[in-house]
C-alpha positions as YAML, in Angstrom:
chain: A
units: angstrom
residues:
- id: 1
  name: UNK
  ca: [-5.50, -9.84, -11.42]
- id: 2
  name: UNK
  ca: [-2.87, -9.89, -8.77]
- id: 3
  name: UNK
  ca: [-4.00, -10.20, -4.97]
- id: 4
  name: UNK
  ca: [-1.78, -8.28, -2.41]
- id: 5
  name: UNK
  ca: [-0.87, -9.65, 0.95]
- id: 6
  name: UNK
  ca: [-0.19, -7.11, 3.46]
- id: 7
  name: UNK
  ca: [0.82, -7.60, 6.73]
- id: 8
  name: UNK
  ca: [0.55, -5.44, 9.80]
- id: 9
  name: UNK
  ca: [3.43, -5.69, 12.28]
- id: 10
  name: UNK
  ca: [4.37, -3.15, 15.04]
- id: 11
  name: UNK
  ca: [7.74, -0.84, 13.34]
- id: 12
  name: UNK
  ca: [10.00, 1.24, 14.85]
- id: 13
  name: UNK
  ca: [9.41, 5.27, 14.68]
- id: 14
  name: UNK
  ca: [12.19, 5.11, 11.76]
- id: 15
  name: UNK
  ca: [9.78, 3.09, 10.07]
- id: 16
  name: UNK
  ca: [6.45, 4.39, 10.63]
- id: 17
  name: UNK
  ca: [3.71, 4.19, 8.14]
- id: 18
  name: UNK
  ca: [2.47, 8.15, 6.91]
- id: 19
  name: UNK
  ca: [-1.02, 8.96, 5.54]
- id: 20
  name: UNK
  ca: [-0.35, 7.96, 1.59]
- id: 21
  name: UNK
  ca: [0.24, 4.54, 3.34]
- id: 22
  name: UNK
  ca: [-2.30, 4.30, 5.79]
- id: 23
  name: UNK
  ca: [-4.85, 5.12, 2.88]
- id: 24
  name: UNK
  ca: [-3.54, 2.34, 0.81]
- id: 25
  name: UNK
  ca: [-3.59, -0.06, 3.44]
- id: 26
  name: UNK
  ca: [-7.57, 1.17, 3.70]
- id: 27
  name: UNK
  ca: [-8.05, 0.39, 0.02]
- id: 28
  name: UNK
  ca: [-6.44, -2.44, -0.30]
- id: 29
  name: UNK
  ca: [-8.38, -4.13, 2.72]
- id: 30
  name: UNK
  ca: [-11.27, -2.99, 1.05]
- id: 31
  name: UNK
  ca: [-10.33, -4.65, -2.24]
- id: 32
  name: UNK
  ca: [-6.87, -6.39, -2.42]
- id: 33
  name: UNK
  ca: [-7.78, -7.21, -6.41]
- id: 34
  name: UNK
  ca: [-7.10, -3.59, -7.25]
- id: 35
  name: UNK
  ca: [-4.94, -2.77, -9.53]
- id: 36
  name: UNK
  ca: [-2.30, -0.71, -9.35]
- id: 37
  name: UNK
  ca: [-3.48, 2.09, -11.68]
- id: 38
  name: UNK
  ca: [-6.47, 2.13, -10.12]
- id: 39
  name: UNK
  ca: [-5.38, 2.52, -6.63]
- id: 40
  name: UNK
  ca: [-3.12, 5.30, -7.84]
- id: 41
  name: UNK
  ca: [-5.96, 6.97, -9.30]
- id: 42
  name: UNK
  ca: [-8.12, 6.79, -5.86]
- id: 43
  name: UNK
  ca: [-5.11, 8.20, -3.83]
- id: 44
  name: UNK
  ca: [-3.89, 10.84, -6.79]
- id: 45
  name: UNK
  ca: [-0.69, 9.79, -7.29]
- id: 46
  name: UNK
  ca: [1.39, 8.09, -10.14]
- id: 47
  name: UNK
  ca: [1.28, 3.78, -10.37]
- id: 48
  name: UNK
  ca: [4.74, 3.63, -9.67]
- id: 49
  name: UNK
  ca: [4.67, 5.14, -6.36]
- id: 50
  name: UNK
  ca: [1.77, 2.65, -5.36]
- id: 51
  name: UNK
  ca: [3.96, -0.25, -6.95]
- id: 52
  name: UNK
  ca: [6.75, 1.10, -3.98]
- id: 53
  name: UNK
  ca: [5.19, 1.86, -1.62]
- id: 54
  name: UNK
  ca: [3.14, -2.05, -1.30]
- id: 55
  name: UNK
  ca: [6.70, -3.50, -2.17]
- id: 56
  name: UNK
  ca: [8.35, -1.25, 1.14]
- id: 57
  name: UNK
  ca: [4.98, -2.54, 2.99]
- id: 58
  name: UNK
  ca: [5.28, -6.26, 1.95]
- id: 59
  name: UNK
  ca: [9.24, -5.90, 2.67]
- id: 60
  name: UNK
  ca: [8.25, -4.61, 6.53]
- id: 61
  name: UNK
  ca: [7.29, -8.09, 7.56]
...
């Protein structure tokens, strides 16, 4: 099991956060020892756009 770090800084408009990520930011706060096919399943999308779109959030810092 993989734990995700995420953290929340202030972005410029260019790089604010939309719904899909506000949602994931919900679940993973919830749980961060969800996997990623799980978390895609919660939000109905595809693993691989999770697996992006924590790696574009962890990148943010």
């Amino acid at each position: 099991m993989r734990v995700i770090v995420i953290q929340l800084v202030l972005v410029s408009k260019a790089e604010m956060i939309d719904e899909l990520d506000r949602k994931l930011i919900q679940e993973l706060q919830r749980s961060n020892r969800q996997s990623y096919v799980d978390l895609a399943r919660m939000l109905g999308v595809v693993e691989g756009t999770v697996r992006k779109r924590v790696k574009d959030l962890q990148d943010r810092k």
